[in-house]
N, C-alpha and C positions, 0 to 999 in steps of 0.2 A: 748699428748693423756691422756685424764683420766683414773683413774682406773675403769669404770663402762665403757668408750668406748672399754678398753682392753677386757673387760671380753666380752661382744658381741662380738668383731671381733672372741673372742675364741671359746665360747660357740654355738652363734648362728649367722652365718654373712651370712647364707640365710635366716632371720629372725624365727619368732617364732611363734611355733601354737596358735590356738585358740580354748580356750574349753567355754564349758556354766558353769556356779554358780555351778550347780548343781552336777557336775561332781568333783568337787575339795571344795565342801563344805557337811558337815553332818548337820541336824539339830534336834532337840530337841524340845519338846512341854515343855512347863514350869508347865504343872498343878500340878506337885509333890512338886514347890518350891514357891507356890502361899501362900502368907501371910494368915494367919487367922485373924488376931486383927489389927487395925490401929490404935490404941492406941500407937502412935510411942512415943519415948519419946529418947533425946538427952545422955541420961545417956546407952542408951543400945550399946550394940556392932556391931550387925548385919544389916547393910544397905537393907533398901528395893528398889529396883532401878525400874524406868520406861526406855523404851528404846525410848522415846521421852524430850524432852527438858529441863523436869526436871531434870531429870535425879536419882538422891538422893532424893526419897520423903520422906524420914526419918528413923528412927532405933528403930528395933525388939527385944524381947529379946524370942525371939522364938527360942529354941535350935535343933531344926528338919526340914526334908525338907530345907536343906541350900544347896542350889548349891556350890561345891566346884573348886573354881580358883584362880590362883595364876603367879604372873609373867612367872612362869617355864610351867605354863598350861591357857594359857588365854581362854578368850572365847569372841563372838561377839555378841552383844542382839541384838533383829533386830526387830523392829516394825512393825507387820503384816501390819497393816491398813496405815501406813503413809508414810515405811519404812526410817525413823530415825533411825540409828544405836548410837552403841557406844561401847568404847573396855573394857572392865572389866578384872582385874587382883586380885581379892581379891573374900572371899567368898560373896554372897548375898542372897536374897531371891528376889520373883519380886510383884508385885501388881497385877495384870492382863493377864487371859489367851493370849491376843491380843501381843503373843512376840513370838519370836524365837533362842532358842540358837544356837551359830554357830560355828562349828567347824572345822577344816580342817580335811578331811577322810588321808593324807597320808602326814606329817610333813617334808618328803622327796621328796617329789615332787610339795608340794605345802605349802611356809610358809603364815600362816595364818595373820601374820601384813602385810605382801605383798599385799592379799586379801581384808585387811582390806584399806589399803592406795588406792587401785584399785577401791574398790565399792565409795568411793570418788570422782569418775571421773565419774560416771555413771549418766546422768545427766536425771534422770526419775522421774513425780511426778503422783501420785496415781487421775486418775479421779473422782473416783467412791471409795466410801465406802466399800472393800473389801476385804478379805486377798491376800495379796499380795506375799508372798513367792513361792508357792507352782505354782502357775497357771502362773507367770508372770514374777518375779524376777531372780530367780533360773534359768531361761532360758537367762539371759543376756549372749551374748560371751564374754568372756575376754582375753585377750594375757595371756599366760604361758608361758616365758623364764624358763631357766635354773635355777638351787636353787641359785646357785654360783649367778646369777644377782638380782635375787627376793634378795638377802640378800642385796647385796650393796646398792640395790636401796632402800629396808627400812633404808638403815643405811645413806642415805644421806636426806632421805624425813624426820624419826623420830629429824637428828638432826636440821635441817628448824624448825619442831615441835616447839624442846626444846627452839629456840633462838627467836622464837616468846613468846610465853607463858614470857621468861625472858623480852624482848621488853615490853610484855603488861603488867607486874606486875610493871615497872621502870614507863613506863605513868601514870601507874594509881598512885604510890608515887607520881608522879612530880605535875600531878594536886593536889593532898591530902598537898601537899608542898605551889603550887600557891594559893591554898584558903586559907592557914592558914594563908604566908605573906599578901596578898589582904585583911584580916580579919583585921588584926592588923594593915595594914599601912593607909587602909582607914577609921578603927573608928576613932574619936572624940569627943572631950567632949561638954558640951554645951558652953563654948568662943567661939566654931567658928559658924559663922554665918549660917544661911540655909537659901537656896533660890530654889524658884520652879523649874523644869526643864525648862519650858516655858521660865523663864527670864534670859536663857542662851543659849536659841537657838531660830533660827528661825527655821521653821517646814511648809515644803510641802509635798504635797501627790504624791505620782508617778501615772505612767497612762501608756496604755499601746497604744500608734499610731493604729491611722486605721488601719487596714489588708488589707482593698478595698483597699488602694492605695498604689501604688506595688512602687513609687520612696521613701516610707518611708522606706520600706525594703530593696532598694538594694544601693550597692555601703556605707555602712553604716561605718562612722567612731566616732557616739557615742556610747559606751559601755550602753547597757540596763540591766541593772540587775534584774532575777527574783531569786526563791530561790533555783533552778537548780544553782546555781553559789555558795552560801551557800554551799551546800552539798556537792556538786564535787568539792569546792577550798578553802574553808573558810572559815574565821570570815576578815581576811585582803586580799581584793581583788584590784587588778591595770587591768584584762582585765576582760568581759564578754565573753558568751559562744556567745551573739548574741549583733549585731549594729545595727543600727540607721544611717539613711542621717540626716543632718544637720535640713533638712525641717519639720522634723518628732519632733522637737523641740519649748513648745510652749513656749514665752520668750527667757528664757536660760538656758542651763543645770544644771542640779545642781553640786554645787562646788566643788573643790577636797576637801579629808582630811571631806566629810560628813560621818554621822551616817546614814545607813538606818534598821527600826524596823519593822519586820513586823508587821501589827495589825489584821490579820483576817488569819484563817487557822490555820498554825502553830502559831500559837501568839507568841512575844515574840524574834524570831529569828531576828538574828542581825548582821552586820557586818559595820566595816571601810572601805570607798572607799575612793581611795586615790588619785584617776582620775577626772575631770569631768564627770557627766554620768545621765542617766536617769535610772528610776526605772518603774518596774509596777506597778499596783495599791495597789497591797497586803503591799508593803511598805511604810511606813510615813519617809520622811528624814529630820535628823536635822543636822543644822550647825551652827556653832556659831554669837551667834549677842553679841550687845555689852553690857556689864558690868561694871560697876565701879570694876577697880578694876581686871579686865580679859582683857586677849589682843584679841582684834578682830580678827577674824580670815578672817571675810567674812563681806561684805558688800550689798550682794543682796539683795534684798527687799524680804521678805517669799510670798506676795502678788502677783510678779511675773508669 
């Protein structure tokens, strides 16, 4: 048993109430700490912050009207109109009436990163151009366990946080790593020869079978790739998300070990199929023909 199942069976093992936002949050109008000058500039100390996606729209050196918070006193911006949040621990200033400070009314009954991890589950988006706090939000129910669980549970979700954030800063080196080698092992000088793409591959267009006719769809054992398959699995794919009957093939599939590129829509997007298979039409596939000088890979006719 975990130490978060232990603190439940303790604390609350007929489970746990439910209160609304509003009850277990305080909020604040930001007009007192609304920038005067945007004249921001990187040299100054005082962050201006939105509580939408930007987040950091730059630095004040406005010494007044600073919102003051700090690890030991956080606070929750909350965007009236979109409500994007974010958790702020330093002092700031804000750009725009359109925000809301948020605070927990009793640090004993209700921890505020608790709150802040929870409004992360609330899965609501604003129809309507409106201030959202006050009329609509603030009335969400939300479970309230005990302090003793609201803490473990931020301290098992903040560390998930931390270990993502380390994840995504090691991806983003390894790619910054993969371009640099790619850089360097694929320039050359002018001795080596250059030749078109065309005179290294053959190149078909994919398509996408009737619809009318329902024996192309069922029972299907070639893999069709659209760019649903790209985005859900990859750049290197071996199954699709959907098949193909045999019939549903004009000629013959296209070869394992192809290129297919998209050329309209996303432009550009690409992957290795490493199966036989067919494509839709957003794809152009290429495979290798022959070379002086390059090992064949494929023999089909692109004509096919």
């Amino acid at each position: 048993m975990s130490k978060l199942d232990e603190l439940i069976a303790e604390f609350c093992p007929d489970g746990v109430e439910f209160v609304e936002l509003n009850e277990v949050l305080d909020y604040e109008q930001p007009t007192k700490y609304i920038v005067k000058s945007t004249n921001y500039d990187d040299s100054y100390t005082i962050p201006v912050l939105t509580a939408g996606q930007s987040f950091v729209l730059g630095y004040t050196n406005e010494d007044f009207g600073i919102y003051k918070a700090s690890p030991d006193s956080p606070v929750i911006i909350f965007d009236d109109f979109t409500t994007s949040f974010h958790w702020v621990d330093f002092n700031f200033k804000v750009k725009s009436s359109a925000m809301k400070m948020l605070r927990s009314k009793d640090n004993e009954i209700a921890n505020l990163r608790f709150l802040f991890h929870l409004m992360k589950n609330i899965n609501y988006i604003p129809v309507d151009h409106s201030r959202q706090w006050i009329g609509k939000y603030s009335k969400f129910r939300i479970p309230l366990p005990p302090l003793a669980v609201q803490q473990e549970i931020v301290r098992i979700l903040d560390n998930f946080t931390e270990l993502t954030a380390e994840l995504t800063a090691e991806l983003t080196a390894r790619r910054k790593q993969y371009e640099y080698y790619r850089d360097l092992l694929l320039t050359f000088g002018d001795e080596v020869p250059r030749v078109a793409i065309d005179d290294l591959f053959n190149i078909r267009n994919g398509y996408t079978p009737s619809k009318s006719n329902k024996e192309y769809w069922e029972n299907g054992v070639i893999p069709w790739f659209r760019m649903e398959d790209i985005r859900e699995n990859g750049r290197i794919l071996s199954n699709a998300l959907q098949y193909v009957s045999i019939n549903a093939v004009k000629g013959r599939p296209f070869p394992a070990n192809s290129i297919i590129i998209s050329t309209s829509a996303t432009i550009g997007e690409h992957a290795l199929i490493q199966t036989e298979f067919l494509a839709n039409q957003r794809f152009t596939d290429y495979f290798m023909a022959f070379v002086p000088g390059i090992i064949k890979i494929s023999t089909i006719d692109s004509r096919q």
